[in-house]
C-alpha positions in Angstrom: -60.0 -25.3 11.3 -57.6 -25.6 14.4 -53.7 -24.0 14.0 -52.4 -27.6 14.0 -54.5 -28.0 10.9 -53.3 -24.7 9.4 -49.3 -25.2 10.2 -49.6 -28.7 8.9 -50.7 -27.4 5.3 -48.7 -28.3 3.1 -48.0 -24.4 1.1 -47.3 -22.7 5.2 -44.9 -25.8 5.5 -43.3 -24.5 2.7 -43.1 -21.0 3.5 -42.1 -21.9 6.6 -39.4 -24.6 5.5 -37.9 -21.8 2.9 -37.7 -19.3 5.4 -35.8 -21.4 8.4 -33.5 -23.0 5.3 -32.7 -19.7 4.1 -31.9 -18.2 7.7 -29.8 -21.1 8.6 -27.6 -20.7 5.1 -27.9 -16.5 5.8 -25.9 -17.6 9.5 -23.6 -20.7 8.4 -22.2 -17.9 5.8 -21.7 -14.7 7.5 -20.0 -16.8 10.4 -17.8 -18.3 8.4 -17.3 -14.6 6.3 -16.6 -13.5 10.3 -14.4 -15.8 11.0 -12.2 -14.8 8.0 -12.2 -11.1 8.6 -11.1 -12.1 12.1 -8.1 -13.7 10.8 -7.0 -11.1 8.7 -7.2 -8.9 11.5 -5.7 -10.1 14.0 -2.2 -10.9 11.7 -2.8 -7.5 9.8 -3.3 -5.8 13.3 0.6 -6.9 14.9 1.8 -4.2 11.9 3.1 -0.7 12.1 3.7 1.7 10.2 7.0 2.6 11.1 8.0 -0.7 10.5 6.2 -1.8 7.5 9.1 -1.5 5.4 11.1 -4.1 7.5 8.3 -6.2 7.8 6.4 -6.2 4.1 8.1 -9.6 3.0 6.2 -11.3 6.4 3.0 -9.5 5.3 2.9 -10.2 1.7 4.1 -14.0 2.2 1.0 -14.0 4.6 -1.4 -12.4 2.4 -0.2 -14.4 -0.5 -0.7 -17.7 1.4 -4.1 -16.8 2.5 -6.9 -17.8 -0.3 -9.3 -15.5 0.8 -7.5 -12.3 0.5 -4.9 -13.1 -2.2 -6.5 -12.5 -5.7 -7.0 -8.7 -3.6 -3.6 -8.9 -2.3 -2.0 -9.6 -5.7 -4.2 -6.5 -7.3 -3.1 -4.1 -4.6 0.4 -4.7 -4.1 0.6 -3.8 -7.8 -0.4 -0.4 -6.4 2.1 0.2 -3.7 5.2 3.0 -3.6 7.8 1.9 -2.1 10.5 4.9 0.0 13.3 4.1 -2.1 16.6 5.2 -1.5 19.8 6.1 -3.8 22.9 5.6 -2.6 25.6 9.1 -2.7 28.4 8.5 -2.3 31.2 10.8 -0.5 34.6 10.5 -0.6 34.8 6.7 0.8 31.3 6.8 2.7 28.2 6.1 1.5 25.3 8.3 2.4 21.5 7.0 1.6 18.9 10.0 0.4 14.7 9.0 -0.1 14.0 9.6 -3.8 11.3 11.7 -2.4 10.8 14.0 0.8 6.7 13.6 0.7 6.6 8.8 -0.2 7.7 8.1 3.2 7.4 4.2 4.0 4.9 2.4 1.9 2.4 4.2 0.2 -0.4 3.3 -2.6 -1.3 5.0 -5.8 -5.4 4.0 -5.1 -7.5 4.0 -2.6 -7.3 1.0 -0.4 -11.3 0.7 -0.1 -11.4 0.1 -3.8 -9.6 -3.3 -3.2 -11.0 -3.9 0.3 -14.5 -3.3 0.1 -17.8 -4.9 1.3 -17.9 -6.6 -2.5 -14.2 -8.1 -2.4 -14.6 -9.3 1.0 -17.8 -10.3 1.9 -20.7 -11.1 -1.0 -18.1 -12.0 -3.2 -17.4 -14.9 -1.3 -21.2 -16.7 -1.2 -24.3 -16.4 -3.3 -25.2 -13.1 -2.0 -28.2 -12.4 -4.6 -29.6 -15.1 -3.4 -29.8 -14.4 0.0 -31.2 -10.2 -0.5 -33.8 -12.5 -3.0 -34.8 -14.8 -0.3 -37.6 -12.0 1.2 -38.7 -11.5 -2.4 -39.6 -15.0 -2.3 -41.1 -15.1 0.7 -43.6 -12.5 0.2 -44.0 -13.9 -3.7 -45.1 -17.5 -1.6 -48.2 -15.1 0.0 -50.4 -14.3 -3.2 -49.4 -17.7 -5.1 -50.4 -19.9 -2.2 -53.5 -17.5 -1.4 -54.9 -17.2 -5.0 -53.9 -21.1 -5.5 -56.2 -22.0 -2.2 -59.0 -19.7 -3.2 -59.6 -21.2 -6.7 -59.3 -24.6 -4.8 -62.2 -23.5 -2.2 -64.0 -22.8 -5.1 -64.2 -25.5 -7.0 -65.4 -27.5 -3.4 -68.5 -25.3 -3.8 -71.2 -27.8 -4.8 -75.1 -26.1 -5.4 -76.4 -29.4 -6.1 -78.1 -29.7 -3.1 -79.1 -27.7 -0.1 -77.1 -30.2 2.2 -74.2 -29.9 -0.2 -74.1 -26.3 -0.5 -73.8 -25.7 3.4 -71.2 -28.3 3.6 -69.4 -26.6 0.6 -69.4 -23.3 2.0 -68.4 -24.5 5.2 -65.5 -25.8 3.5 -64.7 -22.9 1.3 -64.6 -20.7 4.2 -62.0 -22.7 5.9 -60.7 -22.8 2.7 -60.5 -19.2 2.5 -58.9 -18.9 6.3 -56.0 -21.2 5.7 -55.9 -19.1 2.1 -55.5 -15.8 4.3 -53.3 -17.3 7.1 -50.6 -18.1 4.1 -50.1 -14.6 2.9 -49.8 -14.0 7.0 -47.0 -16.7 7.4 -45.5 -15.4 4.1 -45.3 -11.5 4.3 -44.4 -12.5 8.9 -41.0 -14.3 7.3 -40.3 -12.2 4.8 -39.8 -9.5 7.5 -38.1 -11.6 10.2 -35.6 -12.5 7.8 -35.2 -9.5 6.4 -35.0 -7.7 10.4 -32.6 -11.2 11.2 -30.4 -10.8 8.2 -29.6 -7.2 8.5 -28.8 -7.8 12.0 -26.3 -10.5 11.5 -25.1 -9.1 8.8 -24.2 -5.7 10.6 -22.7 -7.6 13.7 -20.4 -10.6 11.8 -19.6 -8.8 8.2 -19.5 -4.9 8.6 -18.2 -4.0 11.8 -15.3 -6.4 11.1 -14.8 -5.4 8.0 -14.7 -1.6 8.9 -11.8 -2.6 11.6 -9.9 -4.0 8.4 -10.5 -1.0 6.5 -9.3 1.2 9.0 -6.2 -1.1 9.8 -5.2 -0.8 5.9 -6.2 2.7 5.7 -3.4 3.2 8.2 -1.0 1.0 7.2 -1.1 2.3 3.3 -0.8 6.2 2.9 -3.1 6.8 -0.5 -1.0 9.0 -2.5 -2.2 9.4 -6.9 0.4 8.2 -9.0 0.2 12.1 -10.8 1.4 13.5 -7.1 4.1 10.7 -6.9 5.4 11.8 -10.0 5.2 15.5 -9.6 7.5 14.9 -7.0 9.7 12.6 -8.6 10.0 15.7 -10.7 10.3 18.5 -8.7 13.2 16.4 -6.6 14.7 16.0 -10.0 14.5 19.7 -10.4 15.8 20.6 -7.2 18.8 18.5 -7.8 19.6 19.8 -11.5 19.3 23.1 -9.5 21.9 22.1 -6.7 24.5 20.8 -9.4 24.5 23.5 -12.3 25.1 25.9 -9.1 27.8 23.8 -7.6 29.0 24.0 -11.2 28.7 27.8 -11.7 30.7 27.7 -8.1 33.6 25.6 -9.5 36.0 28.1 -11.6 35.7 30.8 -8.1 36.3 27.7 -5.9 39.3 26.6 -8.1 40.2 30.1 -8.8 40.3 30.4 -4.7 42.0 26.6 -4.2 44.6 27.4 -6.5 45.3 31.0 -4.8 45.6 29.6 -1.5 47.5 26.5 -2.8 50.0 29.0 -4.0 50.5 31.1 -1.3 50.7 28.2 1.2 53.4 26.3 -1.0 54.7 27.9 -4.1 55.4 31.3 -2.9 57.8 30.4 0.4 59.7 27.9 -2.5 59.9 30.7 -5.0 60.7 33.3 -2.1 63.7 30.5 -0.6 65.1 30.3 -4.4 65.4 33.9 -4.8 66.9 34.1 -1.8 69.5 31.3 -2.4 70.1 32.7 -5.8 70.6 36.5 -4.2 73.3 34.6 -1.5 75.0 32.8 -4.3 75.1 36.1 -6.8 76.5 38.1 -3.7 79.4 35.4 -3.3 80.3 34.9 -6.9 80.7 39.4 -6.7 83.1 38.8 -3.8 85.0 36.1 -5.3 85.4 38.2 -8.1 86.4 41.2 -6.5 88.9 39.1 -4.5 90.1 37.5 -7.8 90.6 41.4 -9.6 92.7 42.7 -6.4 95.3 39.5 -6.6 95.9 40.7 -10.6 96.8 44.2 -9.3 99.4 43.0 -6.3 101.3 40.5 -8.9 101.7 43.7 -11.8 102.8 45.3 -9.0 106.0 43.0 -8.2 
């Protein structure tokens, strides 16, 4: 039995038409998985992280519009702290103060790999089981083809004859070589595609999908949503602090106003008054005394 009889069997056509079918779906779906990742990173890469609080509206309208990323995108933004700001105001000026001192731009309450992951974004997005099944197969073609073959090549045997049972066994022993050469052909592709598959699936799923990681990883700060509110309340503490002592500081501060108010205004008024009213009480004595020697002069005469 030549090798142009043996690949021309029907059961190695099969293994071999299973394992070139199940390559070519393996590559058709981790390019187009590439191509994807690709996408979001070169948008996801023109960000900063100084400016991500300008720009989030650009990003999230982006990630929105994009199918492939926004069931995720929807999920995570749900997670995100935002720097807020209150506005103080001052006499006629406004002045802006974070909420916070430690959620600076835009931080996330979980860790960005739980949303961004090798499940979300790559074997979530194609029959995945099927292709890590695919070797399983393969090698599961092997014995059933074999063991199928062999109970064929027996039942050629014919002992009915001398001339029959030579040309029997000559045909069971082929028999039995294209029964052995199918396990080959089966266990050979189960461990190309296996070799093949991890290769392409390192070079157009992970690596790309570690730069995204990486990208997100520094975009979003991960910060637990027990830390943010620990120091939500250790601000608010710091401010209650800040006013019951600018409170306790009042009566001395008006206490000290009012002093100084008085000295600088009240005092120079109330020294002026006295003063008139010592210049006026001074001429009314002289009047008088002019008035009591005019009595004397007229008795006098």
């Amino acid at each position: 039995m030549d090798f142009k009889e043996i690949f021309t069997d029907i059961p190695v056509l099969i293994v071999l038409f299973t394992f070139v079918f199940s390559l070519f779906y393996c590559c058709i779906q981790y390019i187009k998985v590439n191509k994807n990742l690709k996408t979001i990173i070169k948008f996801i890469s023109t960000f900063k992280k100084n400016d991500l609080n300008f720009r989030f509206k650009e990003l999230d309208g982006w990630m929105l519009s994009n199918p492939y990323v926004s069931v995720l995108w929807i999920e995570f933004k749900n997670t995100l702290v935002f720097s807020e700001s209150v506005a103080l105001k001052e006499g006629d000026d406004y002045q802006y103060q974070d909420i916070s001192s430690t959620v600076q731009n835009v931080q996330t309450t979980f860790d960005p790999l739980y949303f961004f992951n090798e499940e979300t974004l790559v074997t979530s997005k194609f029959n995945y089981k099927m292709v890590q099944t695919i070797p399983t197969i393969l090698t599961g073609f092997g014995p059933l083809f074999t063991f199928m073959k062999i109970a064929i090549a027996f039942g050629m045997i014919d002992f009915s004859s001398p001339e029959k049972t030579i040309n029997s066994v000559a045909a069971f022993m082929q028999g039995m070589q294209a029964a052995a050469f199918v396990s080959v052909v089966a266990v050979s592709s189960s461990l190309i595609y296996l070799l093949v598959e991890k290769a392409l699936f390192q070079q157009f799923c992970k690596k790309p999908l570690g730069k995204i990681q990486n990208i997100i990883g520094e975009l979003f700060a991960s910060i637990s949503s027990e830390k943010f509110l620990y120091e939500i309340l250790r601000e608010s503490k710091i401010q209650n602090n800040s006013a019951a002592n600018i409170i306790g500081t009042m009566p001395k501060q008006f206490k000290s106003a009012f002093n100084e108010t008085m000295a600088a205004n009240l005092v120079p008024y109330l020294e002026n008054m006295i003063f008139g009213l010592n210049q006026l009480n001074k001429q009314m004595k002289e009047v008088a005394k002019g008035a009591k020697g005019g009595d004397e002069v007229d008795g006098l005469f």
